[in-house]
N, C-alpha and C positions, 0 to 999 in steps of 0.2 A: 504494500500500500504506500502508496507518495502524498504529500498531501501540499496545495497550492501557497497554503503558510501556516503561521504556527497559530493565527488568527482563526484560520478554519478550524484547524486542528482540535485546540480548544473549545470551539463552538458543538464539534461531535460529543466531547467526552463530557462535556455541562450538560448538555443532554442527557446522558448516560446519569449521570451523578444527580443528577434535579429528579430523576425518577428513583431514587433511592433514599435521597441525604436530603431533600425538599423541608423537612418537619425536623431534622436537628440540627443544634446549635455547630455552626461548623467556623472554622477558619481554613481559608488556602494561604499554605507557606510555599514559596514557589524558589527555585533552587538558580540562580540566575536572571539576566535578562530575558532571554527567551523562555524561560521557565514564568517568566511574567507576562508574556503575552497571551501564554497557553490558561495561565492559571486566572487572568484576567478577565476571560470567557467563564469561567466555570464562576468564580467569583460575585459575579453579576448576576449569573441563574441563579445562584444558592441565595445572595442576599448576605452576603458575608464579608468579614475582611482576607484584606489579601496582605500579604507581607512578603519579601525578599529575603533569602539566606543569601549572604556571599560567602565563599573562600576561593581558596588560592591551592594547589595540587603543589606540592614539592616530592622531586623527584629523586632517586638514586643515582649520581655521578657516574656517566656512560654506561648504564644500562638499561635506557628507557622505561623504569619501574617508577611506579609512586611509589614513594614512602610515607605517603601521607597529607594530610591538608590540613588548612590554619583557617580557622573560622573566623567571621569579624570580632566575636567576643576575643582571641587572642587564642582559644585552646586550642592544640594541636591536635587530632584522631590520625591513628596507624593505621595503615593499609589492611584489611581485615582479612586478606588473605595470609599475609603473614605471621609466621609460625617466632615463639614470643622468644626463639632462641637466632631467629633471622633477624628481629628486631635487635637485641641484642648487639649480632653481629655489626648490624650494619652501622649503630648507632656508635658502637668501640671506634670502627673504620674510620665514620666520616663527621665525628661529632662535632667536630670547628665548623665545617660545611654546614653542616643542618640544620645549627644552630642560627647561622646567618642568614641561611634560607627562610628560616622561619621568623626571625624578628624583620626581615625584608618585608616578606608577602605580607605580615599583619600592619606595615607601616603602608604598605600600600593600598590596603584594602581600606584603610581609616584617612589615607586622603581622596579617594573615590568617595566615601561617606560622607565625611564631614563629622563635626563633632555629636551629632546625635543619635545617627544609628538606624536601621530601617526595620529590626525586630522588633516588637513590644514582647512580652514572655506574657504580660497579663493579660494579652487578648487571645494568645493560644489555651491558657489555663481550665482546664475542665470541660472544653469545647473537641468534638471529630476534629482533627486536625488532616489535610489533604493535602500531602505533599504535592510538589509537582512539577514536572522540567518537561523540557523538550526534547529530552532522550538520552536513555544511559545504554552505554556500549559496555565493553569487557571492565573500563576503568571507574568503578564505584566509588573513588573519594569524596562526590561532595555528597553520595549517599549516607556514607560514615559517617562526614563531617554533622547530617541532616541530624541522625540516629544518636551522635552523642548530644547534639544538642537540647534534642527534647526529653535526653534521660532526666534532666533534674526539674524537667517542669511535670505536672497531675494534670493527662490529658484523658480524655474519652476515650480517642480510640484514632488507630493512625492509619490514614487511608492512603497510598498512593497513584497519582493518576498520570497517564505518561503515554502521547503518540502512538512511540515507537521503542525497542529497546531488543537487547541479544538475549539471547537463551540464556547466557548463565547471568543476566541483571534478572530475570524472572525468578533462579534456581533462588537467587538469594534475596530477593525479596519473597517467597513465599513462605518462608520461613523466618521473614523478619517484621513483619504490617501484617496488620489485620484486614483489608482487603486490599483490593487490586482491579483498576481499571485501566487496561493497556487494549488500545487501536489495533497494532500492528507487532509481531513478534517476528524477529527476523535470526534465522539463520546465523549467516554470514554478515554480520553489520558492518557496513561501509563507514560509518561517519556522523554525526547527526544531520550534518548539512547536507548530506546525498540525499534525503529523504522530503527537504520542502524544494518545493521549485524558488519563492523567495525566502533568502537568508537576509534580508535587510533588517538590524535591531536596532532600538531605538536608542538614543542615549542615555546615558545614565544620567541627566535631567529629568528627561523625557520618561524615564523610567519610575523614579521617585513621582513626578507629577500622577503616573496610574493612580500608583499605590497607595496614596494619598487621596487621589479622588475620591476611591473604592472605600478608603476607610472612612471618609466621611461622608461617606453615602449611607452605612450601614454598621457603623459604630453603634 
């Protein structure tokens, strides 16, 4: 399945979700920019807020692996594939690196921001919470990052919803959410951007202004 953007895209899966989740208290946390335009559709059928998670993916030094990613709040989440003796390893190896890497990406994530921040934690609290991006492939970091974030808040219940996504983003969400609403399940996943005909995203002005709409539409 292809779909003409992530504007459509979104607009199926609110569908989908407004015939289930129509009668509970919900919030959409949406994983990115394009994860805001998807989640912005569904947002507005449900009557709900919508929010932005950022991080940042740091990688293993010449071997195209995540080691993990750095959320806006500063925490760092490991790559959850990794076995806690590779963690280990890798952190002995390259810990000056890592370490740089990680107060890099969270300084850069906090001049994108600005000083306030685009999660509220009290408007996910005790509410369905609906992840949501516009597509996970093999590399699940800002999934991690999603999953350690809402460990320390008391939600309902964690829904994620998602275009498109590989077989093994399904293996490990189905045993990490409590439901699951995905378009399209692919094989061999290409890319996210193989999959809309436009990839144009908005800015991150343009971005905040949603998200902000949204929440004062239905705050």
């Amino acid at each position: 399945m292809y779909f003409q953007s992530r504007i459509q895209a979104g607009a199926e899966l609110g569908q989908q979700l407004f015939e289930k989740y129509r009668y509970e208290n919900c919030a959409v946390l949406a994983l990115g920019e394009g994860g805001v335009l998807v989640g912005e559709q569904i947002a507005v059928r449900l009557h709900c807020v919508l929010m932005m998670l950022l991080s940042e993916s740091i990688d293993v030094p010449g071997e195209g692996l995540s080691f993990g990613a750095v959320s806006q709040s500063g925490k760092f989440t490991y790559n959850s594939d990794f076995s806690s003796g590779e963690i280990r390893e890798y952190t002995n190896e390259f810990h000056g690196y890592l370490e740089q890497q990680k107060q890099q990406a969270y300084q850069r994530i906090n001049r994108l921001l600005g000083d306030g921040g685009i999660v509220d934690a009290a408007l996910l609290k005790d509410r369905t919470v609906i992840l949501v991006s516009d597509g996970f492939g093999d590399n699940l970091s800002s999934l991690d990052v999603a999953l350690g974030f809402l460990k320390s808040i008391r939600i309902e219940k964690l829904v994620v919803a998602l275009p498109v996504c590989s077989i093994a983003a399904v293996d490990r969400l189905h045993i990490t959410v409590d439901d699951l609403h995905i378009l399209d399940v692919k094989e061999n996943f290409m890319g996210i951007n193989h999959y809309y005909e436009d990839n144009e995203l908005p800015s991150r002005e343009e971005t905040i202004a949603k998200i902000n709409q949204v929440i004062m539409n239905w705050r």
